[in-house]
N, CA, C and O atoms as CSV, one atom per row, in Angstrom:
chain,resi,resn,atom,element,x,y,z
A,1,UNK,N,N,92.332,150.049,163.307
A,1,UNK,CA,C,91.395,151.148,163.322
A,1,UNK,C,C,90.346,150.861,164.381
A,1,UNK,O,O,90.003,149.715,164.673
A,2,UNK,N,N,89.972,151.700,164.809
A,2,UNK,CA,C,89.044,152.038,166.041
A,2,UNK,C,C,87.972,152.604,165.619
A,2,UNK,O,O,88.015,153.149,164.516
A,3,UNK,N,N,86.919,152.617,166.279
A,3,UNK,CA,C,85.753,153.131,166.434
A,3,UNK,C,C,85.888,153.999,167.388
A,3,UNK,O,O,86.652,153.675,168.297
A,4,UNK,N,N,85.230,155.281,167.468
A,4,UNK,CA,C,85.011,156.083,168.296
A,4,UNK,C,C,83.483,156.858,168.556
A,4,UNK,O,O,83.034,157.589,167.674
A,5,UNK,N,N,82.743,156.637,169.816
A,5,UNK,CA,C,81.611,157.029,170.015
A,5,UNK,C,C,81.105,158.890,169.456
A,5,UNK,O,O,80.035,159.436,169.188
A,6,UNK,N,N,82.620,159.349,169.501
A,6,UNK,CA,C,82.046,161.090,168.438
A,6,UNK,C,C,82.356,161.041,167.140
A,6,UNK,O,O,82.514,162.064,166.472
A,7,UNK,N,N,82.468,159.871,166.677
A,7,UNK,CA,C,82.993,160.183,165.291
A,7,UNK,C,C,81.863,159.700,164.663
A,7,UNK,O,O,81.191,158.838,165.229
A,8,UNK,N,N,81.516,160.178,163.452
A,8,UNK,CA,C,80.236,159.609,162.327
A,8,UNK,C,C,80.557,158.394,162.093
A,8,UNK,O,O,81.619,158.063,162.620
A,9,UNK,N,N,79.769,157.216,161.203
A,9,UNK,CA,C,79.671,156.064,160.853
A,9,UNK,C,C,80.255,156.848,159.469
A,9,UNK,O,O,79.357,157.448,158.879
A,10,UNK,N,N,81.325,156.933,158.966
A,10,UNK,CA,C,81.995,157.038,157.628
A,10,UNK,C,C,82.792,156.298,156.809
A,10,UNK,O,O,83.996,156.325,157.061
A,11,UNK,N,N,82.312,155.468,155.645
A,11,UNK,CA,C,83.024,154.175,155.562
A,11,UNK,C,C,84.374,154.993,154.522
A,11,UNK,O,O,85.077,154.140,153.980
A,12,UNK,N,N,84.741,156.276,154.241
A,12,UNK,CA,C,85.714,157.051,153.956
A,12,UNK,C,C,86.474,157.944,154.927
A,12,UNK,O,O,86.886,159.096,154.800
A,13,UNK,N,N,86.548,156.930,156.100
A,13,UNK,CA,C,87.429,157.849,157.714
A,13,UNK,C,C,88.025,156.439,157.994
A,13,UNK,O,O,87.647,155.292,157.755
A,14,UNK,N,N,89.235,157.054,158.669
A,14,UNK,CA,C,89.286,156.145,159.541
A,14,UNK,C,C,90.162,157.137,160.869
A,14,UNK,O,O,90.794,158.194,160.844
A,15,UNK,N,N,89.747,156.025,162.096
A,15,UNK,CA,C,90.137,156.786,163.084
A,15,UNK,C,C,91.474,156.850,163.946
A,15,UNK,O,O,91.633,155.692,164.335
A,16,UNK,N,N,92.099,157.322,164.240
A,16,UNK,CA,C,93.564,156.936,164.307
A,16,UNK,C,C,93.906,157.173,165.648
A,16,UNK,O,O,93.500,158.296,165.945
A,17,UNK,N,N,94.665,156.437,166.925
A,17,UNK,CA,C,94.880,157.002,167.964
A,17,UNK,C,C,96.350,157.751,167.901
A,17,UNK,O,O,97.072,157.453,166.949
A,18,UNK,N,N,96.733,158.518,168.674
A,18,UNK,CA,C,97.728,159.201,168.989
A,18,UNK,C,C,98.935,158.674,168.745
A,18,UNK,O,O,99.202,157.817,169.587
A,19,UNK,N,N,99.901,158.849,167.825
A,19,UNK,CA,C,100.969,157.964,167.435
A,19,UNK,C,C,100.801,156.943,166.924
A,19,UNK,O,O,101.768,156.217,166.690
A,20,UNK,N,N,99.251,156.494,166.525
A,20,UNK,CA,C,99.001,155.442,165.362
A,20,UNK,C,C,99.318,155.803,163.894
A,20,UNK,O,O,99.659,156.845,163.333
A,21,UNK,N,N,99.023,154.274,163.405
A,21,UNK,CA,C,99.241,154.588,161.708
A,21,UNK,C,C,97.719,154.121,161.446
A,21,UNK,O,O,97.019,153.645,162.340
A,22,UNK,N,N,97.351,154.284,160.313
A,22,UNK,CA,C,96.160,153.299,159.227
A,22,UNK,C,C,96.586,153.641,158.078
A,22,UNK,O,O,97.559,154.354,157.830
A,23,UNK,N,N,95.796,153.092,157.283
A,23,UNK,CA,C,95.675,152.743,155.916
A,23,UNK,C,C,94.396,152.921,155.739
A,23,UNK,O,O,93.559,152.549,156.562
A,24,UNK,N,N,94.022,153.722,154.251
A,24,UNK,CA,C,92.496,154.092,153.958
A,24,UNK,C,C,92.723,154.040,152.102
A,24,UNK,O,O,93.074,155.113,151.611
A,25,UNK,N,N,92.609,153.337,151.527
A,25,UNK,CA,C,92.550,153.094,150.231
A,25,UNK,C,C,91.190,153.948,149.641
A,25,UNK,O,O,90.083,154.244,150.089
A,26,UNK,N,N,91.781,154.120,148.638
A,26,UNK,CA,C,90.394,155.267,147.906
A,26,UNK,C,C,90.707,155.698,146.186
A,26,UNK,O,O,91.604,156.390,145.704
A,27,UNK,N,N,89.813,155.130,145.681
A,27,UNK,CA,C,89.794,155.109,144.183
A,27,UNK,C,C,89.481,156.547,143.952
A,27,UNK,O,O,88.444,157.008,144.430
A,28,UNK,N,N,90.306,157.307,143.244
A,28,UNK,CA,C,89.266,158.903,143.048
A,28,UNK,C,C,88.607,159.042,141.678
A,28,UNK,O,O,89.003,158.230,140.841
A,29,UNK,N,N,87.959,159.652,141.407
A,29,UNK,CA,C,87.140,159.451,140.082
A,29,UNK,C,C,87.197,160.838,139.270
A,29,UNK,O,O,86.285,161.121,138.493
A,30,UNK,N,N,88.548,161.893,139.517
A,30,UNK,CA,C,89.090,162.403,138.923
A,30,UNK,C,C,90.495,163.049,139.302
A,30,UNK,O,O,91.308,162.659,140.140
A,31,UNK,N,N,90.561,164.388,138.261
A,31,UNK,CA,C,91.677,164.181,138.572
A,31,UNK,C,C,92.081,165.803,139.071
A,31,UNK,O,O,91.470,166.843,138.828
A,32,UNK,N,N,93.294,165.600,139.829
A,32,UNK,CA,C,93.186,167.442,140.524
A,32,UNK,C,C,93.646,167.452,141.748
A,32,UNK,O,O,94.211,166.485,142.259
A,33,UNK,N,N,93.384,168.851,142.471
A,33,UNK,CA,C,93.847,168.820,144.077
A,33,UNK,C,C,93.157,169.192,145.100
A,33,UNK,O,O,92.673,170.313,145.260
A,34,UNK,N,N,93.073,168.166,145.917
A,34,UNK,CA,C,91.768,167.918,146.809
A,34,UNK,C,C,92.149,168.114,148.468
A,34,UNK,O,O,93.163,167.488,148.778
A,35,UNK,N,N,91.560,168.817,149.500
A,35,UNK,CA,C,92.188,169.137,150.326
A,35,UNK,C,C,91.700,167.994,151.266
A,35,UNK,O,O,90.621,167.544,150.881
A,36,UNK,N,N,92.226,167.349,152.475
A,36,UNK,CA,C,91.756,166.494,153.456
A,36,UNK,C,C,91.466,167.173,154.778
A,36,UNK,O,O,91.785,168.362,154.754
A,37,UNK,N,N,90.866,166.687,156.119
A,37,UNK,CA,C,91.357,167.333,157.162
A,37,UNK,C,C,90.447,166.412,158.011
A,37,UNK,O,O,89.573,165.632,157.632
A,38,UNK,N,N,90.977,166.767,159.527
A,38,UNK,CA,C,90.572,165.878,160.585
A,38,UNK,C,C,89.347,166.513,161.017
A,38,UNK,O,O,89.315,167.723,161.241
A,39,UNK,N,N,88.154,165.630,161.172
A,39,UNK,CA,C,86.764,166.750,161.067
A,39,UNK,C,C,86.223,166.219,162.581
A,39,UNK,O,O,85.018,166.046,162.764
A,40,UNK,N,N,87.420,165.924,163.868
A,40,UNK,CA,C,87.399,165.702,165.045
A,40,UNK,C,C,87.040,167.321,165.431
A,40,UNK,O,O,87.880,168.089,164.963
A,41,UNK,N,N,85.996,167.955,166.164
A,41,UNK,CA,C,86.003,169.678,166.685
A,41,UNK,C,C,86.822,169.907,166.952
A,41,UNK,O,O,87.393,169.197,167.780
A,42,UNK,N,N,87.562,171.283,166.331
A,42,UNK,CA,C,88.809,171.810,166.565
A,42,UNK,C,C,90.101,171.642,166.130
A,42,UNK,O,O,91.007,172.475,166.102
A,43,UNK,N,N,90.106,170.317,165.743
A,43,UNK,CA,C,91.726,169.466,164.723
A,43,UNK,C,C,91.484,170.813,163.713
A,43,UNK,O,O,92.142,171.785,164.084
A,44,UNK,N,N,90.590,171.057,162.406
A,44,UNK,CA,C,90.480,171.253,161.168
A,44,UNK,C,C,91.027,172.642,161.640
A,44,UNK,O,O,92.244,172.827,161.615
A,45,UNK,N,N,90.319,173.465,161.998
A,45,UNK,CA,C,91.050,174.786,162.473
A,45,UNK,C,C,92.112,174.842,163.135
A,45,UNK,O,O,92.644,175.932,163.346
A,46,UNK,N,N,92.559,173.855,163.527
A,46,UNK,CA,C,94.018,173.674,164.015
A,46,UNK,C,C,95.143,173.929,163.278
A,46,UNK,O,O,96.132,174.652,163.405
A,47,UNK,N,N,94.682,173.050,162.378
A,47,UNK,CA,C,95.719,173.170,161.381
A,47,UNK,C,C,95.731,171.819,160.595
A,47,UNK,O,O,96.414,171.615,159.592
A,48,UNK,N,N,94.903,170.944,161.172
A,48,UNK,CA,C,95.233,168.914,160.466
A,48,UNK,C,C,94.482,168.792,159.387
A,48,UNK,O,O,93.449,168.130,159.296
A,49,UNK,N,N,95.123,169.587,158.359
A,49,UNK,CA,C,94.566,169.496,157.454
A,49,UNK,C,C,95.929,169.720,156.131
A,49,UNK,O,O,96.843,170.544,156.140
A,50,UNK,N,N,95.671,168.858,155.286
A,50,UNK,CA,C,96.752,168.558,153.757
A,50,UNK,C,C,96.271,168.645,152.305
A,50,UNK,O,O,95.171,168.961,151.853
A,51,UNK,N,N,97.227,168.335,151.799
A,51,UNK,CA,C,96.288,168.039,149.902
A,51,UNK,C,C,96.592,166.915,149.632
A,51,UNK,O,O,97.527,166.368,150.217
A,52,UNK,N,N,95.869,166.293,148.674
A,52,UNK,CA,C,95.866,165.507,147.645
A,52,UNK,C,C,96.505,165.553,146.422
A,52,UNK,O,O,95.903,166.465,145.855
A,53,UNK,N,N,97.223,165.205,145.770
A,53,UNK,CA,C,97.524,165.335,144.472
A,53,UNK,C,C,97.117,164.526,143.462
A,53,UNK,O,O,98.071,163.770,143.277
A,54,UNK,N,N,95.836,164.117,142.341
A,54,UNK,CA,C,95.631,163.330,141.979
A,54,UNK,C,C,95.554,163.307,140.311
A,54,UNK,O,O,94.591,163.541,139.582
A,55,UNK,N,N,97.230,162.856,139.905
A,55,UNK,CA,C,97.619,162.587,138.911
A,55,UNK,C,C,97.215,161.679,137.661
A,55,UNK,O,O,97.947,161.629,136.672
């Protein structure tokens, strides 16, 4: 994971380059369906955005 000078200090991001992978572990504290998305300008309206399913 990388740092990037436009991205916020978010210790719940991580930043991914182009054809990278990461890993972001995250305890949720309920339960339901939660939407994600890339909050880089322009990704989110793009379309880079998914759900959660939390069983």
């Amino acid at each position: 994971m990388s740092s990037s000078s436009d991205m916020m200090d978010e210790p719940n991001a991580v930043d991914v380059s182009a054809g990278g992978t990461a890993r972001l572990v995250y305890t949720f504290d309920r339960l339901g369906t939660l939407e994600y998305g890339c909050q880089v300008p322009g990704h989110y309206a793009a379309g880079m955005l998914g759900t959660i399913a939390v069983i």
